[in-house]
C-alpha positions as a LaTeX table, in Angstrom:
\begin{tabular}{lrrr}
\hline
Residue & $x$ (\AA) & $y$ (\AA) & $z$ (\AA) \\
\hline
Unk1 & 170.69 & 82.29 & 86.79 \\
Unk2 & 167.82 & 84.77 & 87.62 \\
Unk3 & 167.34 & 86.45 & 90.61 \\
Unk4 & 163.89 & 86.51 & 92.72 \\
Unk5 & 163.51 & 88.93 & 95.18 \\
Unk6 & 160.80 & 90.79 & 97.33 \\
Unk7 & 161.29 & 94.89 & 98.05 \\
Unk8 & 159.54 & 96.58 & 100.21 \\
Unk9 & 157.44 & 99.57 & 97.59 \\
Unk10 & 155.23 & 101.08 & 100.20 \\
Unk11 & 154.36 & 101.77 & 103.68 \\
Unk12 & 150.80 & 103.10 & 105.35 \\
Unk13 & 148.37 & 102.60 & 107.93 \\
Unk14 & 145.32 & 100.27 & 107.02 \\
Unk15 & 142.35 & 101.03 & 108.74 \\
Unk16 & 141.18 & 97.78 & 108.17 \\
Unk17 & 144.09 & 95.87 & 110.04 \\
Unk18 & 144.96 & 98.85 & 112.37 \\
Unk19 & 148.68 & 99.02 & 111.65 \\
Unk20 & 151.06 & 100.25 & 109.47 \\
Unk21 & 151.74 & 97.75 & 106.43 \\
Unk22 & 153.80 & 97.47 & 103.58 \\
Unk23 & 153.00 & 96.32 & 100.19 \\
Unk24 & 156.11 & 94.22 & 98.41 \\
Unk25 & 156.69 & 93.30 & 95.20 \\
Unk26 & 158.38 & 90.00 & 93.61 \\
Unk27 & 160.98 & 91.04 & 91.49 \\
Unk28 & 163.02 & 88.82 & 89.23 \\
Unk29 & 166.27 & 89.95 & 88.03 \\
Unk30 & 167.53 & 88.28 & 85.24 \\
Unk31 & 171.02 & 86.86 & 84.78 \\
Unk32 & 173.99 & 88.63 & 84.16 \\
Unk33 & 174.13 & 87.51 & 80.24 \\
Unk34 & 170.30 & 88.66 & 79.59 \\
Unk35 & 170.08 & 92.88 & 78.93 \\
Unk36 & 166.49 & 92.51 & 80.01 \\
Unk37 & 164.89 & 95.03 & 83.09 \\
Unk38 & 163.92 & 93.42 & 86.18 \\
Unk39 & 160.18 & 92.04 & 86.09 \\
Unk40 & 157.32 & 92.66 & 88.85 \\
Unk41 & 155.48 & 88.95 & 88.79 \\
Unk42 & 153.81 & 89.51 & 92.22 \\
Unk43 & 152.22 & 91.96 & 94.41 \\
Unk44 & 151.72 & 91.23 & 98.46 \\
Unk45 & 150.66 & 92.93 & 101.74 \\
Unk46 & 152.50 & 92.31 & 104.74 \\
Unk47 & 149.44 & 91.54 & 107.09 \\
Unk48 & 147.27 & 89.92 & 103.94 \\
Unk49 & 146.96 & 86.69 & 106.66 \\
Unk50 & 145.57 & 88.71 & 109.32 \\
Unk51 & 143.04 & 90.76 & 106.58 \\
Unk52 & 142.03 & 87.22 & 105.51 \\
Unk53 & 141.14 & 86.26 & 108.59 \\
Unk54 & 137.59 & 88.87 & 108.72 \\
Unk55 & 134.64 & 88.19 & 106.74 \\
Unk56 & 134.40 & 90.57 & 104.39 \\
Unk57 & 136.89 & 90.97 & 100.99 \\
Unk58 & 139.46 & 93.45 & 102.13 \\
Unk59 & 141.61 & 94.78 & 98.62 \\
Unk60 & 143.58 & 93.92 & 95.72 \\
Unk61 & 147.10 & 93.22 & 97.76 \\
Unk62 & 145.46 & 90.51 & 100.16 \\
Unk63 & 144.09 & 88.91 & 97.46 \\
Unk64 & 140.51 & 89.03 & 98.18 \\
Unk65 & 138.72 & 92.31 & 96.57 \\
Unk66 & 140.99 & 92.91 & 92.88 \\
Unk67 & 138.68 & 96.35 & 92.28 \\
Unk68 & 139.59 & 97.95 & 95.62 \\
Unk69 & 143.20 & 99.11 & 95.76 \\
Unk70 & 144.00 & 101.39 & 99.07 \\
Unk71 & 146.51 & 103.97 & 98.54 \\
\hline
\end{tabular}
């Protein structure tokens, strides 16, 4: 049976928040039997709640701007 797991991919400080945050990725690892490569099927930011909360679209890991991607 597959795997799904999130990793940690990057740390920095958002301005917008004013901490340091980490962006994770979903990764599925597939079962033991299948010679396929682990997949990426989703991208998050550890404080996207708290950037959701202002009024403006933040970026492309909070889920509210997909054309603005911070570092």
């Amino acid at each position: 049976m597959a795997e799904k797991t999130w990793e940690v991919t990057k740390t920095f400080y958002c301005d917008r928040v004013g901490h340091v945050v980490s962006i994770e990725n979903e990764i599925v690892i597939p079962a033991d039997f299948v010679p396929d490569a682990p997949r990426i099927i989703a991208r998050r930011c550890s404080r996207s709640s708290e950037c959701n909360l202002y009024e403006k679209p933040a970026c492309a890991w909070c889920g509210t701007n997909p054309d603005f991607k911070p570092t």
